[in-house]
C-alpha positions as a LaTeX table, in Angstrom:
\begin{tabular}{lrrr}
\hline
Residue & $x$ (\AA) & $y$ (\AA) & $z$ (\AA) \\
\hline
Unk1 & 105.61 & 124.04 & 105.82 \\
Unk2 & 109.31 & 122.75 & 106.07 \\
Unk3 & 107.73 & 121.15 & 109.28 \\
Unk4 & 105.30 & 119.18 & 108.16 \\
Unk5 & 106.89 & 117.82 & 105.27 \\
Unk6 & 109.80 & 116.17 & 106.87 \\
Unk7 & 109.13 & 112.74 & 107.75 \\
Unk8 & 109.13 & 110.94 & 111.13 \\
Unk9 & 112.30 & 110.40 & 112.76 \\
Unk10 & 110.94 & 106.79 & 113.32 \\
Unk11 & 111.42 & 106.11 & 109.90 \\
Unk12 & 114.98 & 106.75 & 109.44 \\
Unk13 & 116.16 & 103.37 & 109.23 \\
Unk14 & 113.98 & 102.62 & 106.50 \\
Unk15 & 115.73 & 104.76 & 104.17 \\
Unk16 & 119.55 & 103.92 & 105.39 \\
Unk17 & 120.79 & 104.34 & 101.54 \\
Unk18 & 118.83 & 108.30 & 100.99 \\
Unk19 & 119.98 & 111.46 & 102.57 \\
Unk20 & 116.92 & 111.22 & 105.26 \\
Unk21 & 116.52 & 114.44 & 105.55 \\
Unk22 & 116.16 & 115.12 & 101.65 \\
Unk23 & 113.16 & 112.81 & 101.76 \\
Unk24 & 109.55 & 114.22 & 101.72 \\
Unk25 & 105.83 & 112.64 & 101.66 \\
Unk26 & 105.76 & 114.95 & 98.32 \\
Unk27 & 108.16 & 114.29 & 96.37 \\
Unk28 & 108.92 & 111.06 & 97.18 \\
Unk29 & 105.64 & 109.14 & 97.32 \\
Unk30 & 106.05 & 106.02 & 95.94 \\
Unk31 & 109.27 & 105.01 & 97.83 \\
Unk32 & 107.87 & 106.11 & 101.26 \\
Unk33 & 104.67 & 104.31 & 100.59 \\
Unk34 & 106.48 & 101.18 & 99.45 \\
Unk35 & 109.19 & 101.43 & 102.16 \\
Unk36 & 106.81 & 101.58 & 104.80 \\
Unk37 & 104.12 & 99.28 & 103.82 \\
Unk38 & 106.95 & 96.45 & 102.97 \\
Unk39 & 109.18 & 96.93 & 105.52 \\
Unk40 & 108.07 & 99.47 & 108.28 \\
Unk41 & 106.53 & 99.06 & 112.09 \\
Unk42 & 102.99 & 99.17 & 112.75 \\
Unk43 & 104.02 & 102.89 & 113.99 \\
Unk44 & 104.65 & 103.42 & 110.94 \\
Unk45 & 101.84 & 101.88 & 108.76 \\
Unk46 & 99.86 & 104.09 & 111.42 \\
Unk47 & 101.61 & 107.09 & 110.79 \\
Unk48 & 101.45 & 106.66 & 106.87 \\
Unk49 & 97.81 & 105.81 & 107.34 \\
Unk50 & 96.79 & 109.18 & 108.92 \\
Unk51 & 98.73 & 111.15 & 106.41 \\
Unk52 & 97.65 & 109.72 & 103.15 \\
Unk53 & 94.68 & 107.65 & 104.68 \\
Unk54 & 93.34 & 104.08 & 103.54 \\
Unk55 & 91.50 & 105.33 & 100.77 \\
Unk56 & 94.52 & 106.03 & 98.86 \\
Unk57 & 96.72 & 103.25 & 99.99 \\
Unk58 & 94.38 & 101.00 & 98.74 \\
Unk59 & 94.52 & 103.02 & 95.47 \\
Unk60 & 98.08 & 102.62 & 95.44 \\
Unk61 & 98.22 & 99.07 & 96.12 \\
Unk62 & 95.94 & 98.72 & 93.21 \\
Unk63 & 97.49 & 101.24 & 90.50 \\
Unk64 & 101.16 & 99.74 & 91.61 \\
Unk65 & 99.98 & 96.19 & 91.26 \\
Unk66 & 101.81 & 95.39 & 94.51 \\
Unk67 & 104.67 & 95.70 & 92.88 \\
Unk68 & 107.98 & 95.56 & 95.91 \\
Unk69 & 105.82 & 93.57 & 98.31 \\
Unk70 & 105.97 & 89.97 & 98.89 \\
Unk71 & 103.00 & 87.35 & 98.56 \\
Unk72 & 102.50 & 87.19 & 102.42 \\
Unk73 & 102.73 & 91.00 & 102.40 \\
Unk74 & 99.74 & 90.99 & 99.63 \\
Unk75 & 97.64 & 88.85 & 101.04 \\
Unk76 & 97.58 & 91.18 & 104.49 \\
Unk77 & 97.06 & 94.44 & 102.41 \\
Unk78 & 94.27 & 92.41 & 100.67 \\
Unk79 & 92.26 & 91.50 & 103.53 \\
Unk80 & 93.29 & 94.79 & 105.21 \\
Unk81 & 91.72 & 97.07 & 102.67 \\
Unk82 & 89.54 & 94.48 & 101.07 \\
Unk83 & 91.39 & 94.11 & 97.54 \\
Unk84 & 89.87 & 92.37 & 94.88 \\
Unk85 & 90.74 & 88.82 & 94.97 \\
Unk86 & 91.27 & 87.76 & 91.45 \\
Unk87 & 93.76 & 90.93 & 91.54 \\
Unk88 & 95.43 & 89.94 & 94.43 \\
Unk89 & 96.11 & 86.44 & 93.39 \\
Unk90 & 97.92 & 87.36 & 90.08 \\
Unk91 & 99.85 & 89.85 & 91.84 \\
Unk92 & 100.76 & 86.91 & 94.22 \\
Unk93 & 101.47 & 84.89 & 91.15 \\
Unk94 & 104.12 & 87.58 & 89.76 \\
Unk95 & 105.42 & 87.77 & 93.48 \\
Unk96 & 106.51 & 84.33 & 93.40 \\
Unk97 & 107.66 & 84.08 & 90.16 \\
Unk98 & 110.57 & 86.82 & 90.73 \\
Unk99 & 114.00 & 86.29 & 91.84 \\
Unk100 & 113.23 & 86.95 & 95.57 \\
Unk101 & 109.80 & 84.39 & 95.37 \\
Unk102 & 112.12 & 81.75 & 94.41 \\
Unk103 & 114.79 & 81.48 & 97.51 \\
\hline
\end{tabular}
């Protein structure tokens, strides 16, 4: 089990400020999913896509409001895993409106 819950070596960099090797799909969910969908290669969108499949990223995306992704970010998980539009807008909305929307 210790196996399969340690995450890809691929994804170190991603996590420069964690102990990388503390990190697990399990207990640290949220962060890995964010991480990698804001940040990470298409390696590793494929990699997170296998393990917790598109199904439940799109859940995610959905219960987290998009929350730590940026508007252009949104707007590729929307037409990636068909989110609904009115949704995706106001969550694009909120994007820009934050400190990072407005450099």
């Amino acid at each position: 089990m210790q196996g399969k819950s340690r995450l890809p070596e691929q994804l170190r960099p991603l996590f420069w400020d964690y102990v990388f090797s503390r990190l697990s799909l399990a207990k640290d969910r949220d962060l890995i999913i964010r991480r990698v969908l804001s940040n990470g290669s298409w390696d590793a969108v494929r990699w997170l896509r296998k393990r917790i499949g598109d199904r439940e990223l799109q859940e995610w995306l959905i219960a987290h409001r998009g929350r730590g992704l940026t508007a252009r970010q949104l707007r590729f998980w929307s037409v990636l895993y068909d989110l609904p539009a009115r949704q995706v807008n106001q969550w694009v909305k909120t994007a820009k409106a934050g400190v990072w929307g407005k450099r």
